[in-house]
C-alpha beads as a LAMMPS data file, in Angstrom:
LAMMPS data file: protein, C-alpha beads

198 atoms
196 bonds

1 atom types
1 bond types

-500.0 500.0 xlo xhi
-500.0 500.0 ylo yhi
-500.0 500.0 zlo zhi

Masses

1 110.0

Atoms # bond

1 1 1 -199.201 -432.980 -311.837
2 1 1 -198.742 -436.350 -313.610
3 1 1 -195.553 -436.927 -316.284
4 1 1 -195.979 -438.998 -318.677
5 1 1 -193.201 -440.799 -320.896
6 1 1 -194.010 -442.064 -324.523
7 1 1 -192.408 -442.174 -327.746
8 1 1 -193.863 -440.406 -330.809
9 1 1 -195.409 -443.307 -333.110
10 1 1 -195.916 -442.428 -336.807
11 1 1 -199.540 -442.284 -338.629
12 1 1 -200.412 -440.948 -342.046
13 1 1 -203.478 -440.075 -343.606
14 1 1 -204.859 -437.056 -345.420
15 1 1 -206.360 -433.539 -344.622
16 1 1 -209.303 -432.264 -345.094
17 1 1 -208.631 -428.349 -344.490
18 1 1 -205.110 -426.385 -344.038
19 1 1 -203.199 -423.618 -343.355
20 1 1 -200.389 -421.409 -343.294
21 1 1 -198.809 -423.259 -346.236
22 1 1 -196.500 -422.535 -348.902
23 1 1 -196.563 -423.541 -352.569
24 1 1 -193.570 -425.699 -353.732
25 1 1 -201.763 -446.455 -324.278
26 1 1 -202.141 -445.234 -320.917
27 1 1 -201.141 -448.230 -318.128
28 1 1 -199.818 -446.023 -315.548
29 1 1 -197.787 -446.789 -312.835
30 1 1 -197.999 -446.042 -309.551
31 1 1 -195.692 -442.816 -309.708
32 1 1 -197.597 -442.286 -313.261
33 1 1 -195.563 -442.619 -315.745
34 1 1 -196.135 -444.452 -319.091
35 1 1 -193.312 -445.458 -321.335
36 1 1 -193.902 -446.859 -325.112
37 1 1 -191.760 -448.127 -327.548
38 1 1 -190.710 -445.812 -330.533
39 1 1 -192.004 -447.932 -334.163
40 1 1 -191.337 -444.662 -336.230
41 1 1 -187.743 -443.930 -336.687
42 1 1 -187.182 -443.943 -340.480
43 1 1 -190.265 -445.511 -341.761
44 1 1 -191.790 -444.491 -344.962
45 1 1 -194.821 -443.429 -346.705
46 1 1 -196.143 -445.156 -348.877
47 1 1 -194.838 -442.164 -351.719
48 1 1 -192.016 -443.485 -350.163
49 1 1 -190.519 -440.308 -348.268
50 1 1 -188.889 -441.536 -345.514
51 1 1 -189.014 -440.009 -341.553
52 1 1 -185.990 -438.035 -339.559
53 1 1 -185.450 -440.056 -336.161
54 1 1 -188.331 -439.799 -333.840
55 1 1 -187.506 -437.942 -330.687
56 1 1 -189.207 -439.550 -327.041
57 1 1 -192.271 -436.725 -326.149
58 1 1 -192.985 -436.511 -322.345
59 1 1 -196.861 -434.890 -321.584
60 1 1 -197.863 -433.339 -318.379
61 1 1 -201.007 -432.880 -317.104
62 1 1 -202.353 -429.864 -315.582
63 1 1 -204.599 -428.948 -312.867
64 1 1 -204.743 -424.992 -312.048
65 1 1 -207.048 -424.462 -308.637
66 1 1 -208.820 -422.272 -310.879
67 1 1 -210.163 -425.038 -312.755
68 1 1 -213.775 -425.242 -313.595
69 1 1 -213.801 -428.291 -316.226
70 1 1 -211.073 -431.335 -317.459
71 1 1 -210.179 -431.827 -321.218
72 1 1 -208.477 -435.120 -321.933
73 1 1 -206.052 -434.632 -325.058
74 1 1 -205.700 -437.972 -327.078
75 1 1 -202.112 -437.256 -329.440
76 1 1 -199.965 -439.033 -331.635
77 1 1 -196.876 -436.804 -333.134
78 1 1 -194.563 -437.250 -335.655
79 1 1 -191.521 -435.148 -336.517
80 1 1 -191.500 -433.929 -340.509
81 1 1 -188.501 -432.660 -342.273
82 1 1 -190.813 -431.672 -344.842
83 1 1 -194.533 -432.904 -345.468
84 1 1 -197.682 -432.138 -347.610
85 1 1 -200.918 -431.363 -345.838
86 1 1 -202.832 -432.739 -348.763
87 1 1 -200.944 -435.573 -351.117
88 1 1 -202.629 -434.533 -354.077
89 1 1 -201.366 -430.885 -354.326
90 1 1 -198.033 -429.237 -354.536
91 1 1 -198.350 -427.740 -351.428
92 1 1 -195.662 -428.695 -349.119
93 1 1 -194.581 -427.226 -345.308
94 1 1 -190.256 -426.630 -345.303
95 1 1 -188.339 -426.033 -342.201
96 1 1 -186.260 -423.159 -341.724
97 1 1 -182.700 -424.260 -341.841
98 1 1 -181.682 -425.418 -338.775
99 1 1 -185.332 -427.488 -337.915
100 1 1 -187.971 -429.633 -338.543
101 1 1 -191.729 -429.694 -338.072
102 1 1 -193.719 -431.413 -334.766
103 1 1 -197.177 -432.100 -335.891
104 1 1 -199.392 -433.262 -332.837
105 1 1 -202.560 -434.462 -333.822
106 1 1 -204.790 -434.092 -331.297
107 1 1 -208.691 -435.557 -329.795
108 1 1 -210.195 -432.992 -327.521
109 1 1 -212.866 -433.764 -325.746
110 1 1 -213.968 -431.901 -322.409
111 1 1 -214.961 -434.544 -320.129
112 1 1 -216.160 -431.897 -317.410
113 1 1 -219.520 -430.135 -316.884
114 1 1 -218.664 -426.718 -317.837
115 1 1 -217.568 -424.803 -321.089
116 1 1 -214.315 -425.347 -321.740
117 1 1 -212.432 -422.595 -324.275
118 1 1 -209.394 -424.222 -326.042
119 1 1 -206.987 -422.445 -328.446
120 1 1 -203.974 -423.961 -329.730
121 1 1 -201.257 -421.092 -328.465
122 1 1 -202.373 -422.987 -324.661
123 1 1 -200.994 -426.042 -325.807
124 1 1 -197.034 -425.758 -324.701
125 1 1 -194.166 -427.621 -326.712
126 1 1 -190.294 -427.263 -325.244
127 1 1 -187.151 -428.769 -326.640
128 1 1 -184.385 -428.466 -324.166
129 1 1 -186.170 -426.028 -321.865
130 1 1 -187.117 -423.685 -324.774
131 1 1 -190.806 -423.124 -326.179
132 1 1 -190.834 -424.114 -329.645
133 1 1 -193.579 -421.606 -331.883
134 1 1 -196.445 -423.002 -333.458
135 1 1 -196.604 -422.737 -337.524
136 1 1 -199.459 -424.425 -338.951
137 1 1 -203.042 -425.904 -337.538
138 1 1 -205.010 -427.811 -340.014
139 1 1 -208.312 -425.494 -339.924
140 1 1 -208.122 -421.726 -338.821
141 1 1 -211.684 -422.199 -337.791
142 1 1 -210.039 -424.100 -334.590
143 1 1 -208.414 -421.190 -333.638
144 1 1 -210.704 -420.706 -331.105
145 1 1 -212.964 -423.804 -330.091
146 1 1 -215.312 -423.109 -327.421
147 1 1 -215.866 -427.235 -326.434
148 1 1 -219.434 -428.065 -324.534
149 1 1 -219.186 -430.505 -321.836
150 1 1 -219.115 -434.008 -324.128
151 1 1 -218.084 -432.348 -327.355
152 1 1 -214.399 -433.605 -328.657
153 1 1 -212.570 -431.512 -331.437
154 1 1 -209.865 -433.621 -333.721
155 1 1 -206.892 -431.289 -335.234
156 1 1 -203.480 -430.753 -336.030
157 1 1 -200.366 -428.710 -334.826
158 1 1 -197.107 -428.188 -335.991
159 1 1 -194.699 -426.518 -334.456
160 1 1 -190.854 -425.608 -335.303
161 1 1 -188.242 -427.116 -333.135
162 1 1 -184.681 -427.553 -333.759
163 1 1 -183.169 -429.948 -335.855
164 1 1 -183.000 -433.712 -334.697
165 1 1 -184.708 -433.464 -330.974
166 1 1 -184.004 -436.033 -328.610
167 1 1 -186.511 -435.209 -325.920
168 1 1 -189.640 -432.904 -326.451
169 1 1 -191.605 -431.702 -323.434
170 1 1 -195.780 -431.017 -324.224
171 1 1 -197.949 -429.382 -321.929
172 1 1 -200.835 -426.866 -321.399
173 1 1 -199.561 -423.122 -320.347
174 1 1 -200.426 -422.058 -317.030
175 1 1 -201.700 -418.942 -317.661
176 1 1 -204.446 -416.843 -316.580
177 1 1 -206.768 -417.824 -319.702
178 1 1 -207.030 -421.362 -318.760
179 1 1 -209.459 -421.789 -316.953
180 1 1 -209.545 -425.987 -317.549
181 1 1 -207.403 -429.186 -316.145
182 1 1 -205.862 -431.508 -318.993
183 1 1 -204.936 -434.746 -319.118
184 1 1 -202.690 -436.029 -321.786
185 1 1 -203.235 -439.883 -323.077
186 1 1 -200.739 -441.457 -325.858
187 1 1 -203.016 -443.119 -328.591
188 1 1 -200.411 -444.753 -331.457
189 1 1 -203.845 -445.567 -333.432
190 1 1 -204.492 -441.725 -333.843
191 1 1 -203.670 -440.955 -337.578
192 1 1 -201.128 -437.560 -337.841
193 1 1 -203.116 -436.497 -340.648
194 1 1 -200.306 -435.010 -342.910
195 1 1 -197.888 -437.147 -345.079
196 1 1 -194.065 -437.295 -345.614
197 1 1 -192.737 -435.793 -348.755
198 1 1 -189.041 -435.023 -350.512

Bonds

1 1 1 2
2 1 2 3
3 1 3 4
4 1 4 5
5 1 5 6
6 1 6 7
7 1 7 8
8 1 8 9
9 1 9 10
10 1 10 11
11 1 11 12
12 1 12 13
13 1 13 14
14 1 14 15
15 1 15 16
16 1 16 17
17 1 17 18
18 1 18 19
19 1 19 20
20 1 20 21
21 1 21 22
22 1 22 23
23 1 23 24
24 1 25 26
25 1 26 27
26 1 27 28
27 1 28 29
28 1 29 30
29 1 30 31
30 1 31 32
31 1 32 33
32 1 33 34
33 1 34 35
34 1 35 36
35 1 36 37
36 1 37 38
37 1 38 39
38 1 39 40
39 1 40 41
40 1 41 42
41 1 42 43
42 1 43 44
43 1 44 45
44 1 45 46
45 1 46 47
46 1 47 48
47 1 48 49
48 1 49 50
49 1 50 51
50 1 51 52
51 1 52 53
52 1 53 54
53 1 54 55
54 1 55 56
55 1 56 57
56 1 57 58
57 1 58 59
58 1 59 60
59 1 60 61
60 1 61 62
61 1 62 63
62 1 63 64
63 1 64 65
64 1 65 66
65 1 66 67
66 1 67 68
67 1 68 69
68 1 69 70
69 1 70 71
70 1 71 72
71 1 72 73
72 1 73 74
73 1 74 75
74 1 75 76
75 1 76 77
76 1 77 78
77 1 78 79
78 1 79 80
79 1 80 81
80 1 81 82
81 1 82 83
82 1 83 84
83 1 84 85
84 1 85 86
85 1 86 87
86 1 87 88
87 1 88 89
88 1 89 90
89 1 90 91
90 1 91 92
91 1 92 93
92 1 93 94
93 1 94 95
94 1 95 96
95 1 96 97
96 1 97 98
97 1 98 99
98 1 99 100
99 1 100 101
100 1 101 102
101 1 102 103
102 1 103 104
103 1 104 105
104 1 105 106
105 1 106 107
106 1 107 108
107 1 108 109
108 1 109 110
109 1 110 111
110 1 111 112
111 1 112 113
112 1 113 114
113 1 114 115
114 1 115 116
115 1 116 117
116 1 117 118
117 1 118 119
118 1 119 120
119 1 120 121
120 1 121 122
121 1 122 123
122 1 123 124
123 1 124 125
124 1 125 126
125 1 126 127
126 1 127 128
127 1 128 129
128 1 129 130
129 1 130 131
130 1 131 132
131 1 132 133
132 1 133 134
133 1 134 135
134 1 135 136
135 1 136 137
136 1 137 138
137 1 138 139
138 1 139 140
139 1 140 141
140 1 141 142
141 1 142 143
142 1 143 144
143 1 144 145
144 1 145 146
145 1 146 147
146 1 147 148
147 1 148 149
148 1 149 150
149 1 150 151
150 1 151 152
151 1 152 153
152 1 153 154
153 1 154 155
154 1 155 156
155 1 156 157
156 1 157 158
157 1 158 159
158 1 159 160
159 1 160 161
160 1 161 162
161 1 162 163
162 1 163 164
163 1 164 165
164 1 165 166
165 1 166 167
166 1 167 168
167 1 168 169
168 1 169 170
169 1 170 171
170 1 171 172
171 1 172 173
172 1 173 174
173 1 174 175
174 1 175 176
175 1 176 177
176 1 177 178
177 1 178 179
178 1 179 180
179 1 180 181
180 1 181 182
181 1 182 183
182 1 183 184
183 1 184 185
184 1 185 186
185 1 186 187
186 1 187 188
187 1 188 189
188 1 189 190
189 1 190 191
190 1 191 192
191 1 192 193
192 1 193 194
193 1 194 195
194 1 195 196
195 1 196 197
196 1 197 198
């Protein structure tokens, strides 16, 4: 298995579906690792809400021997203290005390020959060892993609992890149920489609 070493770059733009809410650049080297500079600590949006620093996210691919097709996960992330799915509602996603929000966008796109099932439990997220829990993905009908060989999917995650991360850890669970290999790739250009807010 490949690690992978890159720092979570900030993008905003806007939702089209959500859930769960409340009202109120891959040059490897030859041991495979990737490093890229952070450009998100404290920037703003353009309501002016301003971001917590970023932590540095380290991916690792997977490859169980019971493998039958590959899925290569595009992602940009962005830690939230608090954000809005959609700008032009009141709708807004708090923390419990004590943590912030990870959203991972994501471009999946099974680049094998066989039917690949993806659901976004697989996807692992650790701070310090522990598994953070997932708390919001952007469309409920993405629970459960079944992905043709060819077909991508583009969505959100966020999960809860504690307050001011240094170093998050994001990878695929090796569990019986998947049945695919991954391979993570850091794009900075892909949009985290949710936006800062107060």
């Amino acid at each position: 298995m490949r690690r992978r070493d890159c720092l979570a770059t900030f993008g905003i733009g806007t939702v089209a579906a959500l859930a769960g809410c409340t009202s109120d650049a891959d040059n490897d080297d030859e041991n495979g690792d990737n490093d890229s500079p952070n450009n998100s600590s404290n920037e703003s949006s353009e309501e002016g809400a301003s971001l917590p620093e970023q932590p540095t996210i380290t991916t690792e691919d997977t490859n169980p021997d019971r493998a039958t097709t590959t899925l290569e996960i595009e992602w940009n992330a962005t830690v939230f203290d608090t954000y809005q799915s959609d700008p032009e509602t009141d709708q807004f996603h708090r923390p419990p005390e004590g943590e912030q929000h990870l959203v991972i966008q994501k471009e999946i796109t099974n680049t094998g020959e066989e039917t690949a099932n993806f659901v976004p439990r697989q996807m692992n997220v650790a701070v310090g060892g522990t598994e953070a829990d997932w708390t919001v993905i952007d469309d409920v009908s993405k629970l459960d993609v079944d992905l043709e060989p060819e077909e991508s999917v583009n969505e959100w995650t966020a999960f809860a992890v504690p307050e001011n991360p240094s170093e998050v850890a994001i990878t695929i669970q090796e569990v019986v149920s998947v049945d695919y290999a991954a391979t993570f790739t850091h794009d900075e250009n892909l949009e985290v489609e949710v936006v800062p807010a107060e």
